[in-house]
Backbone as CSV, one residue per row, in Angstrom:
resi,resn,N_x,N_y,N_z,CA_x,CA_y,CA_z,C_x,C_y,C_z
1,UNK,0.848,-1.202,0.000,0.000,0.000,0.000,0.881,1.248,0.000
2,UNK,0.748,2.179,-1.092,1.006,2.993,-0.866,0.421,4.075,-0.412
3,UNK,1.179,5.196,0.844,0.750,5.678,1.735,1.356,7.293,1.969
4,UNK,0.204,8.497,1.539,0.538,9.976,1.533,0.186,10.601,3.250
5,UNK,0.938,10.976,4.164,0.163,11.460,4.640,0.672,13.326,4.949
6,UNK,-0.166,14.107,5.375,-0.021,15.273,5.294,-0.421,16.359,6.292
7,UNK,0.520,16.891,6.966,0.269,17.648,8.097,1.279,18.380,8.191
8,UNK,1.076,19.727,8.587,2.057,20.926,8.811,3.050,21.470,9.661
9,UNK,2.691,19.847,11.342,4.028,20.179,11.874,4.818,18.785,11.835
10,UNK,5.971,19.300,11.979,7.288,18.354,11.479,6.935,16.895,12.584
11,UNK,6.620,17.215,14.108,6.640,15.926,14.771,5.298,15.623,14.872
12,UNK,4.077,16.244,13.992,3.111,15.244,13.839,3.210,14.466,12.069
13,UNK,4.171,14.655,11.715,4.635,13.509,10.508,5.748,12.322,10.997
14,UNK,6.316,12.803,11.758,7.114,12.116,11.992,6.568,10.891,13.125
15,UNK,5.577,11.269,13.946,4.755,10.324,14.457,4.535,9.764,13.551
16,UNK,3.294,10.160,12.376,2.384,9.245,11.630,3.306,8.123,10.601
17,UNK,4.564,8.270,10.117,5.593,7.910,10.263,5.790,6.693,10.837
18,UNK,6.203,6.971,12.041,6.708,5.844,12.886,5.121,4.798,13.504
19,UNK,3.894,5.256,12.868,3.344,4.314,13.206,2.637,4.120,12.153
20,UNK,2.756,4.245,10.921,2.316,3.393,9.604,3.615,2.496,9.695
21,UNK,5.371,2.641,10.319,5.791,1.407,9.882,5.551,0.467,10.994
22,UNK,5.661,1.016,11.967,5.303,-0.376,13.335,4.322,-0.988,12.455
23,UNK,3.555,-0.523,12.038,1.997,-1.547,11.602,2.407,-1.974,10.354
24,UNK,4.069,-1.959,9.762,4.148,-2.872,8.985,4.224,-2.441,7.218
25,UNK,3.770,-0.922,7.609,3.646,-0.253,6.397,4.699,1.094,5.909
26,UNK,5.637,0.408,4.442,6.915,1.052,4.645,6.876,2.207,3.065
27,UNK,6.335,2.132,2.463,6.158,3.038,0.997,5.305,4.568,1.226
28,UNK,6.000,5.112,2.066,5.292,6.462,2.570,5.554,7.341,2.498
29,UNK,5.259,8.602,1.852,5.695,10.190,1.214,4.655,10.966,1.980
30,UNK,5.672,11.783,2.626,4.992,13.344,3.218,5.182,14.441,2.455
31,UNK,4.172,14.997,3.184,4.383,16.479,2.678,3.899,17.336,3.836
32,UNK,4.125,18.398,3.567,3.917,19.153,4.571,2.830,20.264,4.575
33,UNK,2.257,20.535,3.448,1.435,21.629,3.273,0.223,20.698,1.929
34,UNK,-1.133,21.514,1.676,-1.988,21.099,0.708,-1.594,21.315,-1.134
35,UNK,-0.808,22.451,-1.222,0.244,22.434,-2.311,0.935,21.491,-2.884
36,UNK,2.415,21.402,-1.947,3.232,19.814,-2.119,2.288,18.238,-2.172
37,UNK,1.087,18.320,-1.378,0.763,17.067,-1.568,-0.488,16.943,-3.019
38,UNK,-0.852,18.004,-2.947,-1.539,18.122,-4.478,-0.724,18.132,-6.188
39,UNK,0.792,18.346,-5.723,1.451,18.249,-7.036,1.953,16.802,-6.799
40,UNK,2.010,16.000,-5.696,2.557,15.051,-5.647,1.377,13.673,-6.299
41,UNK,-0.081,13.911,-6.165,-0.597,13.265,-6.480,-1.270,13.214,-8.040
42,UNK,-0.347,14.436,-8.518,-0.740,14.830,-9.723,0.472,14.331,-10.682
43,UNK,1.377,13.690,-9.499,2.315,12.868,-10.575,2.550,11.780,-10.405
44,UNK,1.850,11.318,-8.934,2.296,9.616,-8.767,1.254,9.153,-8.647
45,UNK,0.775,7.679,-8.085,-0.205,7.100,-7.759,-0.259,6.726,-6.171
46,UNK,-1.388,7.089,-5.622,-1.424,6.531,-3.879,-2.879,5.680,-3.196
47,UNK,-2.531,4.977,-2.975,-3.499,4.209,-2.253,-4.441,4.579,-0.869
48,UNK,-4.014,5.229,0.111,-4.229,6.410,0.880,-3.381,7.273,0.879
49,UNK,-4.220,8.552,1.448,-4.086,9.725,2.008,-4.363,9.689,3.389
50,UNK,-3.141,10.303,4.226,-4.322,11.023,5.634,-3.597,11.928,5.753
51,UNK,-4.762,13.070,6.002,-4.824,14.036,5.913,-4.944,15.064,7.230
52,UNK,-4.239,15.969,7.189,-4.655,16.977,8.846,-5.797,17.738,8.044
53,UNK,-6.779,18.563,8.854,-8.031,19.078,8.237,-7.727,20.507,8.473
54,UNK,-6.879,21.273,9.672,-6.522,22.344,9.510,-4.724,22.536,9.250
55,UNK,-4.970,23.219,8.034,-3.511,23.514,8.099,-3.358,25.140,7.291
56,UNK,-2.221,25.624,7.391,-1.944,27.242,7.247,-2.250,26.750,5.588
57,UNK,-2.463,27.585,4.460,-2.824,27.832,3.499,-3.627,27.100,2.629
58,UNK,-4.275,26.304,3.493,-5.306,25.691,2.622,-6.037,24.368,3.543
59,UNK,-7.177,24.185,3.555,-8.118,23.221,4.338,-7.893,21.647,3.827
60,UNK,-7.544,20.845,5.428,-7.203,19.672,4.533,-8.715,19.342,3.865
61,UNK,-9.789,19.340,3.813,-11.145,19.163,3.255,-10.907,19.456,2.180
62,UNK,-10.687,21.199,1.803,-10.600,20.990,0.193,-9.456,20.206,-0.507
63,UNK,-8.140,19.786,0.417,-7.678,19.238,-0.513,-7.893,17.800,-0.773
64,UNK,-8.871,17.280,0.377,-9.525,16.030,0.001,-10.365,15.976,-1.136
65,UNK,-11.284,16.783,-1.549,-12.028,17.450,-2.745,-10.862,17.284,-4.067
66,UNK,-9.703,18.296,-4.012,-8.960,17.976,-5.218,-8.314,17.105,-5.334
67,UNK,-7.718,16.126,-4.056,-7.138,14.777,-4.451,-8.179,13.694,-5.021
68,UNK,-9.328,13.313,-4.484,-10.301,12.790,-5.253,-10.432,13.456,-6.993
69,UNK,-10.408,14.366,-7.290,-10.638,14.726,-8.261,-9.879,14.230,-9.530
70,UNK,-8.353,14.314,-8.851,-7.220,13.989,-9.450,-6.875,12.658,-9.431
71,UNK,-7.903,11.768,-8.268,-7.503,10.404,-8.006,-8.554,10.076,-7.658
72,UNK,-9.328,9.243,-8.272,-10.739,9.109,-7.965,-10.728,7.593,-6.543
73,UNK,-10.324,6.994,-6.913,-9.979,5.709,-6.222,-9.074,6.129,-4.857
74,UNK,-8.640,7.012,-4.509,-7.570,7.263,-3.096,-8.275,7.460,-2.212
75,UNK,-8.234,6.437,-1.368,-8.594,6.178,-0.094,-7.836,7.368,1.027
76,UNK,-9.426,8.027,1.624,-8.524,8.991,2.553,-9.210,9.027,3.623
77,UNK,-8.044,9.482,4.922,-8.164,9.520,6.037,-8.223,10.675,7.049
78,UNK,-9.116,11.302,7.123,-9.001,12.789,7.892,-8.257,12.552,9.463
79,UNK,-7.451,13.765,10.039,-7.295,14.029,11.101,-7.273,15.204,11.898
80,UNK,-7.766,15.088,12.906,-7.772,16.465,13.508,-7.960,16.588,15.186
81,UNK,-7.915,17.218,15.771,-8.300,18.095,17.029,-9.382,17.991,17.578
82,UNK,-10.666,18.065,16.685,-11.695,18.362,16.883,-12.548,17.607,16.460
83,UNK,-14.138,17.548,16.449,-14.736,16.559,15.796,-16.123,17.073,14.998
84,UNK,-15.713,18.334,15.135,-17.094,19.296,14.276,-16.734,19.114,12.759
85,UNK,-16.086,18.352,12.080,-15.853,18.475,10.873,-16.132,17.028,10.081
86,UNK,-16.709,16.352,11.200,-16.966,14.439,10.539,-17.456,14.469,9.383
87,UNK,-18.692,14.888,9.607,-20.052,15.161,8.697,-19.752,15.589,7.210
88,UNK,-18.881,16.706,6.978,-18.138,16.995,5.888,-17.168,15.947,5.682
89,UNK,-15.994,15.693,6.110,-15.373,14.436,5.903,-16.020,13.380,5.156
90,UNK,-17.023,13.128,5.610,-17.536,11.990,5.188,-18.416,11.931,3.808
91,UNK,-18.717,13.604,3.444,-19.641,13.574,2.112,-18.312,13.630,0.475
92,UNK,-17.093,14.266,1.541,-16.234,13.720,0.278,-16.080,12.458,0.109
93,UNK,-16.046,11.365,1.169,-16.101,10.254,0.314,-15.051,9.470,1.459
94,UNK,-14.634,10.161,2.615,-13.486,9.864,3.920,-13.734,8.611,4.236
95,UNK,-13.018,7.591,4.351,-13.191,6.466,4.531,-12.602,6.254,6.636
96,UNK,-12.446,7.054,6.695,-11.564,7.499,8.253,-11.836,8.899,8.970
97,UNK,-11.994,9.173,10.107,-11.952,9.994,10.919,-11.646,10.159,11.748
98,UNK,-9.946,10.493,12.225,-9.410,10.010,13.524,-9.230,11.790,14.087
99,UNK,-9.669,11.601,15.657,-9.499,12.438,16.738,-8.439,12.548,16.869
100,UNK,-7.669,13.779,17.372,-6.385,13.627,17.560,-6.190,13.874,19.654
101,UNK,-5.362,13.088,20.054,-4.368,12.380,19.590,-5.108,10.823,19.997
102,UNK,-4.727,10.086,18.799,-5.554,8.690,18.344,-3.976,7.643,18.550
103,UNK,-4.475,6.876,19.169,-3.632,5.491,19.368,-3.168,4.610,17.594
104,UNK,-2.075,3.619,17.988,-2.189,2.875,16.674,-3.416,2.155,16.267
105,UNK,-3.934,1.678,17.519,-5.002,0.496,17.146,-5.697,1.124,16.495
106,UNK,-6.339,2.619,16.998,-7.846,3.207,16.269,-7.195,3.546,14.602
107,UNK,-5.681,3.821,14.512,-5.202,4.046,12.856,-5.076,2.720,12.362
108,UNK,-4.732,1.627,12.804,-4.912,-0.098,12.471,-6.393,-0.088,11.673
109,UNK,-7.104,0.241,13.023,-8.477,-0.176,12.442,-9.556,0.496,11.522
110,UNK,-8.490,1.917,11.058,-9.284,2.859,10.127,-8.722,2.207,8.859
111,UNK,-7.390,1.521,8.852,-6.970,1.055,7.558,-7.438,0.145,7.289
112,UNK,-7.973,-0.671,8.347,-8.748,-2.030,8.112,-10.133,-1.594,7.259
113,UNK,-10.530,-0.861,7.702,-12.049,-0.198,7.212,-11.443,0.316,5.618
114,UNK,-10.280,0.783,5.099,-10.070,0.998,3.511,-9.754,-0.424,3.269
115,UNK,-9.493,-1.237,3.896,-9.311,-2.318,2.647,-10.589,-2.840,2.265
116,UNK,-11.563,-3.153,3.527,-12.725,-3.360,3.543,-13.681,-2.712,1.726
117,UNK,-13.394,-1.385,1.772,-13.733,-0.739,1.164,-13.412,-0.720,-0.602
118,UNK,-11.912,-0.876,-0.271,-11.514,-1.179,-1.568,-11.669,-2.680,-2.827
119,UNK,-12.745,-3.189,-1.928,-13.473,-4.564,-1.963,-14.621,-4.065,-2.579
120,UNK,-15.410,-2.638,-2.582,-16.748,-2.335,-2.864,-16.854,-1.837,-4.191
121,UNK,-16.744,-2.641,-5.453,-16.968,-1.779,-6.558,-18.124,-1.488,-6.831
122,UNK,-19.170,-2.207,-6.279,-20.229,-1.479,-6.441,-20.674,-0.404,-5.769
123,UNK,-19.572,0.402,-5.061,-19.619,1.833,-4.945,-18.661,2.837,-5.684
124,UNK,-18.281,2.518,-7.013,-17.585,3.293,-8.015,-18.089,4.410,-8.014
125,UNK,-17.407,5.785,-7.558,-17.668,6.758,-8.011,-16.663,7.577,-9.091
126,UNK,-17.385,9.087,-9.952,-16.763,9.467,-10.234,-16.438,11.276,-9.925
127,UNK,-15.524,11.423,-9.131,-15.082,12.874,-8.677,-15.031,13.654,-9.563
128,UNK,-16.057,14.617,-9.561,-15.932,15.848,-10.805,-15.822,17.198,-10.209
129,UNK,-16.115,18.078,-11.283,-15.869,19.228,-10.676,-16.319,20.214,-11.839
130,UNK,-17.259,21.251,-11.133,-17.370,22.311,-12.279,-17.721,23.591,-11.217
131,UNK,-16.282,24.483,-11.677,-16.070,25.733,-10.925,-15.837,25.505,-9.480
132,UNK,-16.357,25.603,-8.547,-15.973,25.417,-6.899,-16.481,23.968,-6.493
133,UNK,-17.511,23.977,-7.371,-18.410,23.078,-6.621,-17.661,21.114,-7.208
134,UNK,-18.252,20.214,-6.332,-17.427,18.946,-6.998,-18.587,17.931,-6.781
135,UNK,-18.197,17.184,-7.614,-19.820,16.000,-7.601,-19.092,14.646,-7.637
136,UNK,-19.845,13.809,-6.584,-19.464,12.415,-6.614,-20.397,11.808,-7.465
137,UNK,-20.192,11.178,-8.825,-21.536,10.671,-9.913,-21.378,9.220,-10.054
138,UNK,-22.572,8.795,-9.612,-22.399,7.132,-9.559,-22.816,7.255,-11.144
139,UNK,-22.198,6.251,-11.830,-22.508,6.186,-13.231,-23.981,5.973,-13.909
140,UNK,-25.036,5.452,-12.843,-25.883,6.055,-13.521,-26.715,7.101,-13.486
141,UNK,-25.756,7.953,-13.018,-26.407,9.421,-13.079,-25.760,9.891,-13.937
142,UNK,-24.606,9.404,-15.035,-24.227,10.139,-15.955,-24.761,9.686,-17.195
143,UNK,-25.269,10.666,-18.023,-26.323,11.007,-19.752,-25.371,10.474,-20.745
144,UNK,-24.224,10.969,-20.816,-22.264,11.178,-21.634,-21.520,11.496,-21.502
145,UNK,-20.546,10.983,-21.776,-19.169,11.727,-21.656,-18.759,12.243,-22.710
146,UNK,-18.021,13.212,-23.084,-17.692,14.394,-24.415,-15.843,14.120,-23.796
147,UNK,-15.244,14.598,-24.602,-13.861,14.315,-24.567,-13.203,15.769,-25.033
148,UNK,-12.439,16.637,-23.987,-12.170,17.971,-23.930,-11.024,17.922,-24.116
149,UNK,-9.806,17.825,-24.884,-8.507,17.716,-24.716,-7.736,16.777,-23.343
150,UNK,-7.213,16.535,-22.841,-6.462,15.745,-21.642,-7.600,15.596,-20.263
151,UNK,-8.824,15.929,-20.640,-9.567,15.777,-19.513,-11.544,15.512,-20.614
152,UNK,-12.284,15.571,-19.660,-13.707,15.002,-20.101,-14.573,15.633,-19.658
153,UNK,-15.637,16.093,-20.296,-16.731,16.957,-19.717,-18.182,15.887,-19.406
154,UNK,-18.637,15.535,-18.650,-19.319,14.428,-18.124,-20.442,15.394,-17.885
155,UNK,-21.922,14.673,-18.651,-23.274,15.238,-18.317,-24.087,14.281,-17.467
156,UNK,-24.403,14.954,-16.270,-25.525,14.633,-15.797,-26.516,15.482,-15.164
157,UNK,-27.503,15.290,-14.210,-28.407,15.960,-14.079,-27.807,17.474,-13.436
158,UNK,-26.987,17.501,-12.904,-26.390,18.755,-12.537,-25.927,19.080,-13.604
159,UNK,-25.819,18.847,-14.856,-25.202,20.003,-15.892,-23.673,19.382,-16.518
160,UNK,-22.544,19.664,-16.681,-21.531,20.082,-17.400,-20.647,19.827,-15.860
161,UNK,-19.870,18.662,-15.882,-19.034,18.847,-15.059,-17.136,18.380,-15.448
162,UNK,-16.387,18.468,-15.329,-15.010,18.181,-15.753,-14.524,17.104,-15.031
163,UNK,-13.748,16.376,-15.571,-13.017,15.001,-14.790,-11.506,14.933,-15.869
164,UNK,-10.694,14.738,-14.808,-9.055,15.278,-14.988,-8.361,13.374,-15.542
165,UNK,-9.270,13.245,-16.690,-9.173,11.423,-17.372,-9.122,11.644,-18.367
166,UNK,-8.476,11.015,-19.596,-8.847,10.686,-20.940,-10.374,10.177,-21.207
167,UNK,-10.580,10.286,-22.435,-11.879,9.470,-22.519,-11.413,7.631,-22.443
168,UNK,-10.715,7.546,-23.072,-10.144,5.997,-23.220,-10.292,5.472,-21.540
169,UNK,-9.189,6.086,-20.375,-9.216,5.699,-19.257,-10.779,5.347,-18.734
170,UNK,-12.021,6.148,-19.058,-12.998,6.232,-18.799,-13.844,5.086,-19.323
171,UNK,-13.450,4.941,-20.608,-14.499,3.582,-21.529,-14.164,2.212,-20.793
172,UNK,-12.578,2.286,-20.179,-13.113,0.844,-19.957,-13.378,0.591,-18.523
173,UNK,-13.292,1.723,-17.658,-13.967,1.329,-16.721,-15.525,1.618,-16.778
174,UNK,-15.851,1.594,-17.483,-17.450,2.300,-17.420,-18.586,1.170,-18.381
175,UNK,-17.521,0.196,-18.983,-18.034,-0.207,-20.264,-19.264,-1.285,-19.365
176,UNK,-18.476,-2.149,-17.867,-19.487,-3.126,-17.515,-20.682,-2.276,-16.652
177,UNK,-21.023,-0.789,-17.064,-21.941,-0.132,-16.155,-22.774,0.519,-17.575
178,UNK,-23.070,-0.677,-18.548,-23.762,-0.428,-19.700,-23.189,0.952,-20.607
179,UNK,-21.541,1.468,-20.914,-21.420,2.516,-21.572,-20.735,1.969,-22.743
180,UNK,-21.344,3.366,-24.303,-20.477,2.587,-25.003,-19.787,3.697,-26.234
181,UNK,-18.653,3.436,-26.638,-18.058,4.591,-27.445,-18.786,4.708,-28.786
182,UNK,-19.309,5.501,-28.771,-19.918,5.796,-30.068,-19.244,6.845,-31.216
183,UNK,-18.491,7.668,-30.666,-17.373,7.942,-31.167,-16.119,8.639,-30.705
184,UNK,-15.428,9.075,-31.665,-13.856,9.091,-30.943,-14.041,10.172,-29.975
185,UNK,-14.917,10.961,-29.412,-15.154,11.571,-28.557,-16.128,11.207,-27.431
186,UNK,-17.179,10.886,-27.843,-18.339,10.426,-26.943,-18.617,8.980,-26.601
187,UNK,-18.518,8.884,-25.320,-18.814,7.645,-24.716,-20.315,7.908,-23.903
188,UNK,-21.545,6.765,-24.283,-22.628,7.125,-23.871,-23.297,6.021,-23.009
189,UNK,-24.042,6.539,-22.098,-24.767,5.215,-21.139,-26.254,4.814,-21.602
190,UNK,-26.108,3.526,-22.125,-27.024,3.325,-23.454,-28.540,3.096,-22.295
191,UNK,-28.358,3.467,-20.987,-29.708,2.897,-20.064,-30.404,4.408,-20.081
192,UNK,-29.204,5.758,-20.690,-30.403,6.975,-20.643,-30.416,7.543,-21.845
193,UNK,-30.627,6.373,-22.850,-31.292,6.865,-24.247,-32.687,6.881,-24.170
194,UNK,-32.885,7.686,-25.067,-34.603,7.831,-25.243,-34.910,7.238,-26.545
195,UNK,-34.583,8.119,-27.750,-34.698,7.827,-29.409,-33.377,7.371,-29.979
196,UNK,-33.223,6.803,-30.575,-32.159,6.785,-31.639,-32.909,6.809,-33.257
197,UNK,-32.072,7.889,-34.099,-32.008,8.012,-35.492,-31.207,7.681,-36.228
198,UNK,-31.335,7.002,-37.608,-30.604,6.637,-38.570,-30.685,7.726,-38.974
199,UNK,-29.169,8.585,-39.746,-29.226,9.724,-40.600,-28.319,9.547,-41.645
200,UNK,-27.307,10.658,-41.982,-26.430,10.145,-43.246,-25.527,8.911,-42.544
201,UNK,-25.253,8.535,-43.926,-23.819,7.293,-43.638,-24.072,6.328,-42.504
202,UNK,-25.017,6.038,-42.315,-25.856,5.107,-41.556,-25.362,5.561,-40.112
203,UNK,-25.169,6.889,-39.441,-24.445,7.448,-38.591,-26.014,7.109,-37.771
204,UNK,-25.542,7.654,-35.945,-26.815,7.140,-35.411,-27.209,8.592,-34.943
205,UNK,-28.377,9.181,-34.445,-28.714,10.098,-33.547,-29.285,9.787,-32.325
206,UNK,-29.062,10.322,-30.963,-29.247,9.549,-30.162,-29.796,11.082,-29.344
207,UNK,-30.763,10.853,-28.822,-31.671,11.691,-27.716,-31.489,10.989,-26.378
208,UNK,-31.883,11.574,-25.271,-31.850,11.289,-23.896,-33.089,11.674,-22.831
209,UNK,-33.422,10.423,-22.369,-34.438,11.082,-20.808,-33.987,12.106,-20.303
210,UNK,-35.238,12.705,-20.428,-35.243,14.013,-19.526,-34.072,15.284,-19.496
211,UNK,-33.374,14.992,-20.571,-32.655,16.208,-21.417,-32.978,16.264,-22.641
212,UNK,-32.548,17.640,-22.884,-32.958,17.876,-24.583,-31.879,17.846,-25.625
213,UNK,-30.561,17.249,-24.975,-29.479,17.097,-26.285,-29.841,16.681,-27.102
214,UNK,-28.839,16.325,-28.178,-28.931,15.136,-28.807,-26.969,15.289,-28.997
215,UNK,-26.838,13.869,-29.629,-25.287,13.724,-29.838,-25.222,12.447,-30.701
216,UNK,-24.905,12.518,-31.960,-24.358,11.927,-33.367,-23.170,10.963,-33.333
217,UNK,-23.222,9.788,-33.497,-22.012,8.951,-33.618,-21.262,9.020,-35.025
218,UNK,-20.092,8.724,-34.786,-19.439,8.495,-36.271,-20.109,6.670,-36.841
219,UNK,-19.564,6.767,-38.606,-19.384,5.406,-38.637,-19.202,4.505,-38.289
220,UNK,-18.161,4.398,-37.885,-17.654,3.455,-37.124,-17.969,3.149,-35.214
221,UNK,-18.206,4.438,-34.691,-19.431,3.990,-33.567,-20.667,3.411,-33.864
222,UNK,-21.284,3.788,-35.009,-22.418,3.476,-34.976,-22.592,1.590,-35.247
223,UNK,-21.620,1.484,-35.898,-21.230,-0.142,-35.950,-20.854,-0.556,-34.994
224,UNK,-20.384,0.031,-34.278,-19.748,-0.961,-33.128,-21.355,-0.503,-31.790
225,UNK,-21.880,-0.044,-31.874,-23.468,0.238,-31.123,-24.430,-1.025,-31.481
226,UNK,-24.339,-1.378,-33.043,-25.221,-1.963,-33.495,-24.601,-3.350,-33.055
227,UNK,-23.144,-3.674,-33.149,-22.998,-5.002,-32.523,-23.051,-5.166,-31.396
228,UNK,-23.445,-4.332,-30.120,-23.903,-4.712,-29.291,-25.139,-5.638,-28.970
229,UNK,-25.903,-5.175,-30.042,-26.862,-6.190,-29.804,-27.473,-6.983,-31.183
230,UNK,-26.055,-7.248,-31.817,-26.286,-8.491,-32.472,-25.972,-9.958,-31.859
């Protein structure tokens, strides 16, 4: 497992430190501020996070918000002082909430609770974001995905939101939650079609419940749509 954790004074890392390895766990990068650990996850891969919730230039909360965003799958662990902040913790998606100052066993048994977790794919979410605000979208609340240069604009009932993925990364995790590429841009969830049209070049048109798009496959989506259900 690899393991981020992040807090602003030097001997509360160096604790968390010395008791992710007693418990056995040795692949671990600090940082010290919400900055350093946001460029760090924007270039490596981590399995958890734990996180301090107050720190000088930035809230560990929001940067739980942009590490999800950037890492949809990272298991994270809030910490703090206080306990007025669970409730939030927990709507980003916190798999942990430790009081400070918390023993090994209660950090043992918050990691026990992510592996637990990392067992649940049938709670796949996907971390988006449009302007401040960020949305956890179980896939079938998403209409399509559109493909924006190095990232994806994902519709659902909230509107137009951004996700920091290729479209490709996206098709194949999405493909066993009924989605399908229809073309080199659009990947669609064939459970919130409404109409489909034949138009030129046997291309398809495709409408949606309870929105008023519409969005056009190429050739070659439209063949690979139709062998779905040959």
């Amino acid at each position: 497992m690899k393991i981020l954790i992040v807090d602003d004074e030097e001997l509360a890392l160096s604790r968390l430190k010395r008791m992710f390895t007693t418990l056995g766990y040795e692949d671990i990068t600090e940082a010290d501020n919400a900055q350093n650990a946001l460029e760090l996850v924007k270039n490596e891969s981590f399995d958890l996070a734990l996180l301090d919730i107050n720190m000088p230039g930035g809230s560990g909360l929001e940067l739980g918000y942009e590490l999800r965003y950037h890492q949809e799958n990272l298991a994270i662990i809030f910490q703090t002082a206080y306990d007025e902040h669970a409730l939030k913790a927990f709507d980003i998606g916190a798999v942990g909430y430790l009081v400070k100052p918390f023993s090994i066993e209660q950090l043992a048994s918050t990691i026990e609770r992510v592996k637990v977790e990392e067992k649940k794919s049938e709670d796949f979410r996907i971390m988006s974001k449009a302007g401040e605000n960020y949305y956890l979208l179980k896939p079938e609340e998403i209409y399509y995905i559109k493909a924006d240069l190095s990232e994806v604009m994902i519709r659902s009932k909230e509107g137009f939101s951004y996700y920091a993925k290729k479209i490709s990364d996206l098709e194949e995790k999405l493909m066993k939650y009924g989605f399908v590429r229809i073309h080199r841009s659009y990947l669609l969830n064939i459970n919130k079609i409404k109409e489909i049209e034949t138009i030129e070049q046997s291309k398809l048109r495709f409408t949606f419940q309870d929105i008023s798009e519409e969005v056009e496959s190429s050739k070659d989506g439209a063949k690979a749509f139709r062998n779905m259900f040959n």
